[in-house]
Every structure is written in structure tokens, then in C-alpha cells.
C-alpha positions as CSV (number, residue, x, y, z in Angstrom):
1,X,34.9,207.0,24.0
2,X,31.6,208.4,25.5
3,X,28.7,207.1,25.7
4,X,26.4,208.5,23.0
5,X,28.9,206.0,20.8
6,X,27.5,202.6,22.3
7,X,24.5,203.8,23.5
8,X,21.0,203.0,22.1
9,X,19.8,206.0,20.0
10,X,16.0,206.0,20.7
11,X,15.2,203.5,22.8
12,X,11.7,202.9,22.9
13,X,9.6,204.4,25.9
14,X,6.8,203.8,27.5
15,X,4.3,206.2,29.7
16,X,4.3,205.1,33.6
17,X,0.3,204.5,33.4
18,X,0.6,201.4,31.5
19,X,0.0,198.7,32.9
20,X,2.6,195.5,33.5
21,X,0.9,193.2,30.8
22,X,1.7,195.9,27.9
23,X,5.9,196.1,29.5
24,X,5.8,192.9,29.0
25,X,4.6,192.3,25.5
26,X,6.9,195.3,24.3
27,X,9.9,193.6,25.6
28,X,9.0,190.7,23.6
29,X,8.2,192.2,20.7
30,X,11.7,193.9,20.7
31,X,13.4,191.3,22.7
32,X,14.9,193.8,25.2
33,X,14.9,193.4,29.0
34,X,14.5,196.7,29.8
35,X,12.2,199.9,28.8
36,X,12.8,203.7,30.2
37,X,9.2,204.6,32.1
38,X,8.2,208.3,31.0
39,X,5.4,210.8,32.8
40,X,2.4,211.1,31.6
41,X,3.3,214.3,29.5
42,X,6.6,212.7,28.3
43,X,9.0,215.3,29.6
44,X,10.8,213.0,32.0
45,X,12.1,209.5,32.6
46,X,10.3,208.7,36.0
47,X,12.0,205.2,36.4
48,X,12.8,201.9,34.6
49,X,11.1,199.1,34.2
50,X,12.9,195.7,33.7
51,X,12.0,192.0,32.9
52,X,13.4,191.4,36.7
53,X,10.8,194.0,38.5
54,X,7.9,192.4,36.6
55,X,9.4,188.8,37.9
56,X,9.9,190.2,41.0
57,X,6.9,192.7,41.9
58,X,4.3,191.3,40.1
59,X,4.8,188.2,39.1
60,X,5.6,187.0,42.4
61,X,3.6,189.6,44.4
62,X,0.6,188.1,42.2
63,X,-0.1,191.1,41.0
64,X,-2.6,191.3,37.9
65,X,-0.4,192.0,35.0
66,X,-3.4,193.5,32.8
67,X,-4.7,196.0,36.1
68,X,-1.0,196.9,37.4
69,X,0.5,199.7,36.6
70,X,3.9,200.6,35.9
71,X,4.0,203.4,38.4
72,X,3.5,200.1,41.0
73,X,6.4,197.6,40.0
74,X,9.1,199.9,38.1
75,X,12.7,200.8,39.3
76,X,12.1,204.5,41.0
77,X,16.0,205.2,41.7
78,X,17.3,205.9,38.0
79,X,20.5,207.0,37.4
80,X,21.4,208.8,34.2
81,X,24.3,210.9,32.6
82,X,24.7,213.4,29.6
83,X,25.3,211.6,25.9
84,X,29.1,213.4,26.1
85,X,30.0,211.6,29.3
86,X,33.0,209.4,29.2
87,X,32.2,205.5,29.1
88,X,34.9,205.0,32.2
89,X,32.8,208.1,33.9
90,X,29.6,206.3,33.8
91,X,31.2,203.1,34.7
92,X,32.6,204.6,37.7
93,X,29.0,206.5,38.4
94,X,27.7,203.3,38.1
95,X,30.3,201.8,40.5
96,X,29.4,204.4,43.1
97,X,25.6,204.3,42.4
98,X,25.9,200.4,43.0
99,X,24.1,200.1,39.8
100,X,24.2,196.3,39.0
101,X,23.6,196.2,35.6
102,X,22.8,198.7,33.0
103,X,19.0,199.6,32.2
104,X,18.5,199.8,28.7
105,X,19.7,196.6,26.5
């Protein structure tokens, strides 16, 4: 099996200048815990940005959801593979990366 077959087709995407407060009402709105962070031109994912980094650096930082940006708070380290990859591949990518849990829901 690879992983184009389970994985999300589009997932939705947001630019790294937005701020926290707009993550976070995206994830809502499509109950999802996590959202691929683009550049400003949209030519590459830059990071990830996940229900646990807005928790964990902003939330708790007391950071201002509405004047932080995503380029601030998101997961910088992402890890990524071609659509034809093997599922047991990734998993074992993942394994090595020390990737705790995938980033897209």
C-alpha cells in the first residue's frame, strides 16, 4: 500500500504569516488538529502547525493569539515523503525521524 491511498488529498493550507488566532479557528471549522504552514508565495511547506504548538507556544507562552504569527509557534523540522512511498517506508522514516505522531489528521 503507499501512501497516496490513506493519505489526505488536499489538505487545506495555510500561509506562515497568519497569525495563531486564524490556525486556530480553521482547525475548528474542520475539526482537524493539524494544518501544513506554506510560504508566502505557496511554493513550499515551511512547517506544521498543530493544536499542541498553539497549546504549547502560545497559549502558555501567553502569546497574543490575534498578533502572533505562525512563523513564531509552528513545527519548523517537517518531514515529508513522495505520494508513491510505501506506508511501512514512511513508518519506518518516521521511526527514524522520531516523529511522534503524524501531522496532518
Amino acid at each position: 500500500m503507499q501512501i497516496k491511498e490513506i493519505m489526505t488529498p488536499k489538505p487545506e493550507e495555510i500561509p506562515v504569516i497568519e497569525s495563531v488566532a486564524l490556525a486556530a479557528e480553521r482547525m475548528k471549522q474542520l475539526n482537524v488538529g493539524a494544518i501544513p504552514v506554506f510560504s508566502d508565495n505557496k511554493k513550499n511547506i515551511v512547517g506544521v502547525v498543530t493544536d499542541r504548538d498553539i497549546v504549547v507556544r502560545a497559549v502558555a507562552e501567553n502569546r497574543n493569539p490575534a498578533e502572533t504569527s505562525l512563523r513564531d509557534i509552528m513545527s519548523k523540522d517537517v518531514v515529508t515523503c513522495p505520494e508513491d512511498t510505501d506506508v511501512y517506508e514512511a513508518v519506518r522514516a518516521m521511526e527514524e525521524k522520531k516523529v511522534r505522531r503524524p501531522s496532518m489528521a
